[in-house]
C-alpha positions, 0 to 999 in steps of 0.5 A: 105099834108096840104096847108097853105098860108105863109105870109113873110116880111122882112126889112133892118136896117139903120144898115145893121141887118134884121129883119122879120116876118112871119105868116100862113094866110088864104089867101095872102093879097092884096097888099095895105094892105101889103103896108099899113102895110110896111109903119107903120113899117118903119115910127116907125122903120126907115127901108131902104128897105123891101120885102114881099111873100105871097106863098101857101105852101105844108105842108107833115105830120111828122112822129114819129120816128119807133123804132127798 
């Protein structure tokens, strides 16, 4: 198993639409510089609310398929 830090944003639009980012980060950020961020993408992009999850994640290797 391979753990990587998952980085995910998301906001909702004036228009109900979501929009989100998610990145592989070396480790979680603090949150004011989430919160730094959030506020550039609001100012430009007008959202109305937003979320934001930094989690350590469990990758397992994928296999190729056997073939018979």
């Amino acid at each position: 198993m391979m753990k990587l830090y998952v980085l995910i944003i998301g906001f909702v639009m004036p228009s109900g639409d979501f929009v989100g980012t998610t990145a592989i980060v070396d480790s979680c950020p603090p949150f004011d510089q989430v919160i730094s961020f959030v506020r550039e993408q609001v100012k430009d992009n007008q959202a109305q609310f937003w979320t934001a999850e930094c989690s350590e994640m469990d990758f397992a290797p994928v296999f190729p398929e056997r073939t018979i």
